[in-house]
C-alpha positions as CSV (number, residue, x, y, z in Angstrom):
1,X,-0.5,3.2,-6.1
2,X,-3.0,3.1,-3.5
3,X,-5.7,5.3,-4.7
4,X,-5.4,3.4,-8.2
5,X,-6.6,0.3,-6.3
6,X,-5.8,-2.7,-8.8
7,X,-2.7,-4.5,-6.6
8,X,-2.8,-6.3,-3.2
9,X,-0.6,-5.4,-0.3
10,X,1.7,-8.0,-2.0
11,X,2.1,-6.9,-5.1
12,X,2.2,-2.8,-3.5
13,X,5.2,-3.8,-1.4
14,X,6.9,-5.8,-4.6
15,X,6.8,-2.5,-6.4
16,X,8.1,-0.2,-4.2
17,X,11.0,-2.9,-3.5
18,X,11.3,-2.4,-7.6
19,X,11.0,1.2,-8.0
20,X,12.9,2.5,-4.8
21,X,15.9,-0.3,-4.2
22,X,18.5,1.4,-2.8
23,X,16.8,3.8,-0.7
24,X,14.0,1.1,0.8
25,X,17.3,-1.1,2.1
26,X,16.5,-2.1,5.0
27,X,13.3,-0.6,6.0
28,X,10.0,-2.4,6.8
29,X,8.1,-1.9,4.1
30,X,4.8,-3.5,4.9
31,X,4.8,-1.0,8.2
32,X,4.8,1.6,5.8
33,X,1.7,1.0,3.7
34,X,-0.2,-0.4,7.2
35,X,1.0,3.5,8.2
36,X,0.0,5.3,5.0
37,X,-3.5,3.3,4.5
38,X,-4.0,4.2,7.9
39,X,-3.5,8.0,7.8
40,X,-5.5,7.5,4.7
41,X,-8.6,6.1,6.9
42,X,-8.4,9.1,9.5
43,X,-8.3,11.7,6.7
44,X,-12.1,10.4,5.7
45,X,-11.0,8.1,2.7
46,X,-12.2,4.4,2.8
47,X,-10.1,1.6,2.1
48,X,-11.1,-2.1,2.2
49,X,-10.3,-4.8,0.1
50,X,-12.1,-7.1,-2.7
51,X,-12.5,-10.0,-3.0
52,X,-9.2,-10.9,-5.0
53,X,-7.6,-9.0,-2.0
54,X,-7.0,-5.8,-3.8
55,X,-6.8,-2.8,-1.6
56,X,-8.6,-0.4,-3.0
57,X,-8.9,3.6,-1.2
58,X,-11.9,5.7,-2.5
């Protein structure tokens, strides 16, 4: 979802809620996707955001 670049943290979070229910109950979601766009940046890839406030990871 993040490489694909078209939804906003928002909209990233509302899906996993959707697609992973049961198993995301609980958990801080938000932290994760901070955590993975993060480990995404040290790796070399660039993520920022547009001006809709998509993320968007090249």
């Amino acid at each position: 979802m993040l490489l694909a670049g078209n939804m906003t943290m928002r909209g990233i979070v509302r899906e996993l809620q959707h697609k992973a229910s049961s198993s995301c109950h609980g958990r801080d979601l938000r932290a994760n996707v901070r955590a993975r766009l993060y480990w995404l940046r040290r790796k070399g890839r660039l993520a920022d955001r547009d001006a809709q406030d998509r993320t968007h990871v090249r």
